[in-house]
Structure formats: structure tokens, C-alpha cells
C-alpha positions as CSV (number, residue, x, y, z in Angstrom):
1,X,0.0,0.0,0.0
2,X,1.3,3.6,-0.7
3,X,0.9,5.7,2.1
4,X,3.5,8.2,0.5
5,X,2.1,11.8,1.5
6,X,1.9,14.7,-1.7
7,X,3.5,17.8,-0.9
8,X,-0.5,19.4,-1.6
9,X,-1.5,17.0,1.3
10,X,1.3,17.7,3.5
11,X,0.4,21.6,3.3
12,X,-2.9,20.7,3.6
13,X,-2.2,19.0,7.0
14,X,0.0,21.7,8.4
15,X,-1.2,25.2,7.5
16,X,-3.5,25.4,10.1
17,X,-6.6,24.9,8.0
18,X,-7.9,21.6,9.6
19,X,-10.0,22.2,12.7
20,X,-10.5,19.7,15.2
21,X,-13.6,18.8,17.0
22,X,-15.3,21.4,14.2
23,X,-13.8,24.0,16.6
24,X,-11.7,27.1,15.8
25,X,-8.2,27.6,16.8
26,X,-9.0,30.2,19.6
27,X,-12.3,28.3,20.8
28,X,-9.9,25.4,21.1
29,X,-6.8,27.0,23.1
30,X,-9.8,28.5,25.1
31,X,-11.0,25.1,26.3
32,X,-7.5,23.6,26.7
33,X,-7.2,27.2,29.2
34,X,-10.9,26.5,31.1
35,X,-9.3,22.3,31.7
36,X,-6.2,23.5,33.1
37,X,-7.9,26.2,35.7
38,X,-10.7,23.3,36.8
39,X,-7.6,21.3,37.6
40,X,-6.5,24.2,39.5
41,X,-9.5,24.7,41.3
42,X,-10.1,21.6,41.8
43,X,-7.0,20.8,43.7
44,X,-8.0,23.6,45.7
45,X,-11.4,22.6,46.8
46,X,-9.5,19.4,47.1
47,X,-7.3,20.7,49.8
48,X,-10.4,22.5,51.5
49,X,-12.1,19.2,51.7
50,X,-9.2,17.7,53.2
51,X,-8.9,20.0,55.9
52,X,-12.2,20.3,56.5
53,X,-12.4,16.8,57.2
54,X,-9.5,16.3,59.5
55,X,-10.7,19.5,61.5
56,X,-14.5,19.0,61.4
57,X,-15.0,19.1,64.8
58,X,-13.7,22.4,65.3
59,X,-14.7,23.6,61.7
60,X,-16.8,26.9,61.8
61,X,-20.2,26.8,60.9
62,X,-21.2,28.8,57.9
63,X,-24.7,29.6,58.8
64,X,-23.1,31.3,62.2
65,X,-20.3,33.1,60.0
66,X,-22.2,34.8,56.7
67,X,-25.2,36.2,58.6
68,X,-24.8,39.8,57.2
69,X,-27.4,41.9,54.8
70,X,-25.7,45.0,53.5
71,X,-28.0,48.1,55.4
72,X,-29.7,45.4,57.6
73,X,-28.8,44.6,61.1
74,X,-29.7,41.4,62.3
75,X,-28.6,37.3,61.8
76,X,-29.7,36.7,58.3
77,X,-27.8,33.1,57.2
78,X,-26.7,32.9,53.7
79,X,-29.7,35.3,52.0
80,X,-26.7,37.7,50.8
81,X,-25.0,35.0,49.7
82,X,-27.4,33.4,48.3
83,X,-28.4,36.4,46.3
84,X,-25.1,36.8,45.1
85,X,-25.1,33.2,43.7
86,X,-28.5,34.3,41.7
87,X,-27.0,37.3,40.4
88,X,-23.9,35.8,38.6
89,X,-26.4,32.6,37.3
90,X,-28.4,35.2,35.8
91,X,-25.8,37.0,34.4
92,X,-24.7,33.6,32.8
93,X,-28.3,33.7,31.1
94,X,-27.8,37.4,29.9
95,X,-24.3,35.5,28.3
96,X,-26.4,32.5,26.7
97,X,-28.7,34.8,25.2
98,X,-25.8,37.7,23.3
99,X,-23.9,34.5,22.2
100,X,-27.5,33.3,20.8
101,X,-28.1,37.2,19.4
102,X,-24.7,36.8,17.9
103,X,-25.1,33.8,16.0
104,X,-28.5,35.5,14.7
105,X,-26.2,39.0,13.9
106,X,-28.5,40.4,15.6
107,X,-26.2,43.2,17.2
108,X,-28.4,45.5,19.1
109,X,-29.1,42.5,21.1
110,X,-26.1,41.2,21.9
111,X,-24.9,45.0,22.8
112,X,-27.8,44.5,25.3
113,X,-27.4,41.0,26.7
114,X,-23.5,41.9,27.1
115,X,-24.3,45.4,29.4
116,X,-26.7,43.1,31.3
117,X,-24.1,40.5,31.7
118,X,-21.2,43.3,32.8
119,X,-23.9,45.2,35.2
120,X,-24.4,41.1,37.3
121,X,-20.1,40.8,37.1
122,X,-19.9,43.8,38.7
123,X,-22.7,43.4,41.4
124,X,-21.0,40.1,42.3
125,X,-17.4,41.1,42.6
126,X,-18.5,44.3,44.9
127,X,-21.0,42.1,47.3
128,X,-17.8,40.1,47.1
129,X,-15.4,42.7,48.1
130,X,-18.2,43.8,51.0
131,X,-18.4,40.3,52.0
132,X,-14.5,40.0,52.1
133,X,-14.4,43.6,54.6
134,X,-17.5,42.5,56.8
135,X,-15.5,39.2,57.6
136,X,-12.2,40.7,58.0
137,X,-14.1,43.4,60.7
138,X,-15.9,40.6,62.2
139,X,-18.9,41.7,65.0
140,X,-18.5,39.5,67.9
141,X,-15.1,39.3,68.5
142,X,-13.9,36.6,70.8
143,X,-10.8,35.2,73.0
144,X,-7.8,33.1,71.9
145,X,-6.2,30.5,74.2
146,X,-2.5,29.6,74.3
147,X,-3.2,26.3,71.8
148,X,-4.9,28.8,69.6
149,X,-8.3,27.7,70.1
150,X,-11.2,30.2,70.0
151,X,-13.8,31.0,72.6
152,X,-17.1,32.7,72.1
153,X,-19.3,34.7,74.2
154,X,-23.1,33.6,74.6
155,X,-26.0,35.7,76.6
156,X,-27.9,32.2,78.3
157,X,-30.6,34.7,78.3
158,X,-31.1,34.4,75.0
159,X,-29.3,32.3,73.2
160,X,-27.2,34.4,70.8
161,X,-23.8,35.3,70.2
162,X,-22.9,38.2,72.6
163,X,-20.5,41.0,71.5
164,X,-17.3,41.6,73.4
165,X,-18.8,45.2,73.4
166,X,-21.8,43.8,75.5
167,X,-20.0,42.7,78.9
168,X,-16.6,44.5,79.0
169,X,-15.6,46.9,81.1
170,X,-13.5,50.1,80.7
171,X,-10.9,50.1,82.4
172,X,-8.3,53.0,82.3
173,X,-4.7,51.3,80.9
174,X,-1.9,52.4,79.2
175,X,-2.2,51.3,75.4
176,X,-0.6,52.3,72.8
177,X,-2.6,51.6,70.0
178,X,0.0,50.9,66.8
179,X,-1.2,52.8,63.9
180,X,0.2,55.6,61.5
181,X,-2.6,58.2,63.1
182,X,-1.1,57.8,66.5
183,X,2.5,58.4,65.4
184,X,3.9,54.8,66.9
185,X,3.1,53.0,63.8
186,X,7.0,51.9,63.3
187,X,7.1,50.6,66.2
188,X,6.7,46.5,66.9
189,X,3.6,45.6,67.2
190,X,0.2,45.1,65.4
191,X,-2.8,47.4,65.8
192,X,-5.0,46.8,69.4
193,X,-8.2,45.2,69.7
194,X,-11.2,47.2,70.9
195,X,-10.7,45.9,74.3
196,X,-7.7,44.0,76.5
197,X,-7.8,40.6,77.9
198,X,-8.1,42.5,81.4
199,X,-11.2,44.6,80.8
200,X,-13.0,41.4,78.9
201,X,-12.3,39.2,82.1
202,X,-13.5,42.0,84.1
203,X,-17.0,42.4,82.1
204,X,-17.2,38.9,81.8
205,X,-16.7,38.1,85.5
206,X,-19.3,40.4,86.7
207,X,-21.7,39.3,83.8
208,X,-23.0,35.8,85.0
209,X,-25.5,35.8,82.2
210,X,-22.4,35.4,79.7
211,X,-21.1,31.8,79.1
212,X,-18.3,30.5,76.9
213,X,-18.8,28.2,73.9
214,X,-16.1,26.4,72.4
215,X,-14.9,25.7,68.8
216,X,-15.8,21.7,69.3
217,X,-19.1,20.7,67.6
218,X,-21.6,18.9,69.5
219,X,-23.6,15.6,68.6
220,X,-26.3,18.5,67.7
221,X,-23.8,19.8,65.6
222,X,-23.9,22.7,67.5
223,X,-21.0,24.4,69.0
224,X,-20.3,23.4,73.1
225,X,-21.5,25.8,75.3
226,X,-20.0,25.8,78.7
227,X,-22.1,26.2,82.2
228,X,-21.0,29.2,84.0
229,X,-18.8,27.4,86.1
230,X,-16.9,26.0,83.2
231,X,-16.4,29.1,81.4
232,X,-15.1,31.0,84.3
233,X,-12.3,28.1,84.6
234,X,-12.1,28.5,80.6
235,X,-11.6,31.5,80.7
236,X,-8.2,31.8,82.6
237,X,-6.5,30.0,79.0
238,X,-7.2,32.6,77.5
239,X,-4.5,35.0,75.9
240,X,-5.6,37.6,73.9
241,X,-8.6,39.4,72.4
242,X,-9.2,38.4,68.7
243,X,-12.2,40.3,66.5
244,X,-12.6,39.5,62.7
245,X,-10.6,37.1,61.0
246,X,-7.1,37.5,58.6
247,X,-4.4,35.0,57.9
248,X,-3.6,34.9,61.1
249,X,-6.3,34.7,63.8
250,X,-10.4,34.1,63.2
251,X,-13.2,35.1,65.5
252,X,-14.9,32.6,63.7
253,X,-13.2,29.3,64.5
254,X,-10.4,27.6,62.7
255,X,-7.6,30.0,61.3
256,X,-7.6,27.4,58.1
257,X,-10.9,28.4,57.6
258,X,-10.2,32.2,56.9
259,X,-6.9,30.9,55.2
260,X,-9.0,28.8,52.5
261,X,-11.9,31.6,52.4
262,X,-9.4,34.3,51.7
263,X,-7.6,32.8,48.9
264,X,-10.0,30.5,47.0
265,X,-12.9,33.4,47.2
266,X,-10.2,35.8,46.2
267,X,-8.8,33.6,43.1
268,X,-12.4,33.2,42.1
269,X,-13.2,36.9,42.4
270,X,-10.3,37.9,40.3
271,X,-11.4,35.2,37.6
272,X,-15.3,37.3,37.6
273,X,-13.3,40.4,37.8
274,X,-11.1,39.3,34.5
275,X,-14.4,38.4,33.2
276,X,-16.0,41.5,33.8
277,X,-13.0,43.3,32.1
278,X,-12.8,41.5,29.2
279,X,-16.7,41.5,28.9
280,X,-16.1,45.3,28.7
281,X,-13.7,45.3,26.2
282,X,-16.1,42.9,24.0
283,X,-19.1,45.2,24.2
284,X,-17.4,48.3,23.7
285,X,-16.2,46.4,20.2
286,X,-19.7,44.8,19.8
287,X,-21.1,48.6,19.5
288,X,-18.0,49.6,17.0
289,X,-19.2,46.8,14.4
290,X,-15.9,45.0,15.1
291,X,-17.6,41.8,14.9
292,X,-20.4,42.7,12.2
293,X,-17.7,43.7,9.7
294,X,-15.7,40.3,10.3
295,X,-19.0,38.3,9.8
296,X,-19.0,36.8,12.9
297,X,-19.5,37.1,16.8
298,X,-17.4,34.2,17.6
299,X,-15.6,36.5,20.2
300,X,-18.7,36.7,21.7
301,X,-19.1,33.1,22.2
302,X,-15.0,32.5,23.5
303,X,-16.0,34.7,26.5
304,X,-18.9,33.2,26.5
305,X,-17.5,30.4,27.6
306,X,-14.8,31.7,30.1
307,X,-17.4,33.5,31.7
308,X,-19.7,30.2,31.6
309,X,-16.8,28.5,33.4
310,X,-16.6,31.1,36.2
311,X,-19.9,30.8,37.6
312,X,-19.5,26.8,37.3
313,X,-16.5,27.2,39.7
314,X,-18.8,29.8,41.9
315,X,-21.4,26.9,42.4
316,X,-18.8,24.3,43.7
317,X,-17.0,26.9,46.1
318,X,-21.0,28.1,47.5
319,X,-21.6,24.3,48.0
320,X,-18.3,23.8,49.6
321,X,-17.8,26.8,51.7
322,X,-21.6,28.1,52.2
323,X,-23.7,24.6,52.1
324,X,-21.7,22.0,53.5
């Protein structure tokens, strides 16, 4: 058999005018890009789990952590972020739709479907960024023993989380508070709580309606909460006053927790704010007549997809963060 190859076919093979799978060159090096980020995610979320599993019973709960409403005080469990996770699926819709407008030419649609696409990026990167400052401020605040474990105030009057501002007393001390405003900020030392571990002891030894809960999950998989005579013993392992949570110390519970919030949330949020960038740049050629003068919106569509693979990622990280 002759399986000699012409110098025709040769050229034919290697000048770039086959396309495999029926797919473009870009669509195709933009697939081979979204296969090698869901490996990176996933060994992420891999890692997460992992943790999560060897620390469960000391594993924050998130229905105790994201409890905020922008301009709404009160405990409010996963509605923002719940309405977050609506706003980018629905910007995915908006993305179906100007890729479907596209393949139509239909251009005053797409220009629509894309602004309505951009307007849902942006909401969700800046409930994002509130989300990331309202967790980094924390509420609450709480105490820090020597093995680094975390312990929480509760009023047994009522049941809820009670604020360090609740119980503690004022008590005049001589603190030097390390910031730039107060001229000391070159000094050693990291910027003071609210309150020292002497004026929380105080307010919470003269408080007997405040008890102590522990990190450690209960069989009710609730966090422990300790009887007054518990918490007063607890109390003395404490070393210093922690409120909000950075790569350090959390209020919250495990400092793995804010570790893994921080940067998977925060890789995540740069991949919608890339998105919402490059969404720009596509609309603002969408209204030129870029893409009606080459014939094609297939631009359109490579986004498309990037922007289709972002809010895939979004629903593993809610599941794994928010609803596990």
C-alpha cells in the first residue's frame, strides 16, 4: 500500500486549515485554558475538603459566619449570599442569550445581553469585596487561648452570640494603640483590639449571664457551650482578644478556615473580575461593528464560555464553603 504523502496534502495537514472537534483555533486553546484552571481549582477545593475533614470538629459553621445583609442589622444566614449566587447565574443567562443574538447578527441584542451581563459581574465582585471587609471586621469578637483555640461569648438569656462590646468593662490602661494616626506605627507591634484581655475578664466576671462556647461541635452539631462554672475556669486559657478574622487569627473558628476563604474566594473573584474586564472590552467592540464587519460574533461566544466556566466554579465553592 502507498501511504507516501503529496506535498499538496502535506500543506494541507500543516497550514493550520484543519480544525479539530469542528472548533476554531482560539475556541480550542480557550478550552485547553478553562481544563487546566478546573484542575487548579479543583485541587483547591480538594485541599479545602481535606482540611475540612481532618478539623471537622472544630470547623466553623457557615450559617453562624455569613449572617450579614448590606444596610440590615440582624442574623440573616446565607440570604446575601445566596443572592449573590443568583445574580452571577443570571448573568450567565444574559451570556447565553448575546452568544444566541450573535449567532442571529443580531447586534443590538447582543450589545444589550453583554451590558446586562457586565452590570451582574460587577454586582458580584463588589458584594464580594463587601463580603471579604465585613468578615475581615468581624462583630462579635472573641478570645484566643494559648493552643490557639477560639472561645465565644453567649448571653444564656437568649441564646445568641454576645459581643465583646456587650459585657466588658472600661478600664483605664496604658495602650498604645500601633497605627500611622497615632505616630507609633514603626514601632513592633500590630494594631489593638477594641478591648484587652483584662477589661473582657473583668466584664465577663461580673456578667454571670455570659457563658463561653467552644470551637468543638456537639452531637447536635452545634458548637459546646459551657455552664457558668466552666467558662469562668475556661476563661483563665485565654491569651488575647481576637475580633474579625485575617491570615492569622479568626473570630470565627479555625484559622484554616479564613486561610482557604481568603484565597479560594479571592482567586475566584479575580477570575469574575477578568471576566467582567474583558466583557467590557467585547461590548465596547460589539457597539463599533468589530464583529459585524468580520462576519462573525465568535468573540462573543469564547467569552462566553470563560465567563460560563466562572460561575461553574462559583457553584462548587458556594456548596463547599456556604452549604456543607
Amino acid at each position: 500500500m502507498d501511504t507516501t504523502v503529496t506535498s499538496g496534502e502535506e500543506e494541507k495537514v500543516w497550514d493550520g486549515g484543519n480544525r479539530p472537534l469542528g472548533a476554531s483555533y482560539g475556541k480550542l486553546m480557550m478550552w485547553f485554558f478553562l481544563v487546566s484552571d478546573a484542575l487548579t481549582f479543583s485541587g483547591f477545593l480538594a485541599s479545602y475538603g481535606f482540611s475540612r475533614f481532618k478539623f471537622i470538629e472544630t470547623w466553623p459553621i457557615a450559617d453562624e459566619v455569613f449572617t450579614h445583609v448590606p444596610f440590615f442589622h440582624g442574623n440573616f444566614p446565607m440570604y446575601y449570599v445566596a443572592f449573590m449566587t443568583f445574580i452571577l447565574i443570571m448573568s450567565s443567562v444574559t451570556m447565553v442569550l448575546a452568544v444566541d443574538a450573535g449567532h442571529r447578527m443580531q447586534k443590538t441584542k447582543v450589545v444589550w445581553y453583554m451590558f446586562l451581563t457586565i452590570i451582574g459581574g460587577a454586582i458580584f465582585v463588589g458584594s464580594q469585596a463587601w463580603e471579604w471587609a465585613t468578615f475581615i471586621k468581624g462583630d462579635y469578637g472573641a478570645l484566643e487561648t494559648k493552643g490557639g483555640r477560639i472561645l465565644q461569648f453567649v448571653n444564656a438569656d437568649t441564646g445568641e452570640r454576645a459581643a465583646l462590646a456587650d459585657f466588658a468593662k472600661t478600664i483605664p490602661e496604658d495602650r498604645v494603640n500601633h497605627e500611622r494616626k497615632n505616630g507609633v506605627w514603626y514601632y513592633e507591634g500590630e494594631s489593638l483590639p477594641s478591648f484587652s484581655m483584662n477589661e473582657v475578664v473583668a466584664g465577663f466576671s461580673a456578667n454571670p449571664n455570659i457563658l463561653i462556647r467552644t470551637e468543638t461541635i456537639n452531637e447536635e452539631g452545634e458548637k459546646t457551650l459551657l455552664t457558668r462554672e466552666a467558662s469562668l475556669k475556661k476563661i483563665k486559657d485565654a491569651t488575647l482578644v481576637v475580633e474579625g478574622a485575617n491570615l492569622v487569627r479568626n473570630e470565627y473558628g479555625s484559622r484554616l478556615f479564613a486561610d482557604f476563604f481568603f484565597f479560594i474566594t479571592g482567586f475566584h473573584g479575580f477570575h469574575v473580575f477578568s471576566g467582567v474586564l474583558i466583557n467590557i472590552v467585547i461590548f465596547f467592540n460589539v457597539i463599533l461593528g468589530t464583529y459585524e464587519r468580520r462576519g462573525h460574533y465568535e468573540m462573543v461566544e469564547k467569552v462566553g464560555l470563560y465567563w460560563h466556566f466562572v460561575d461553574l466554579v462559583w457553584v462548587f465553592v458556594f456548596t463547599f464553603f456556604y452549604l456543607v
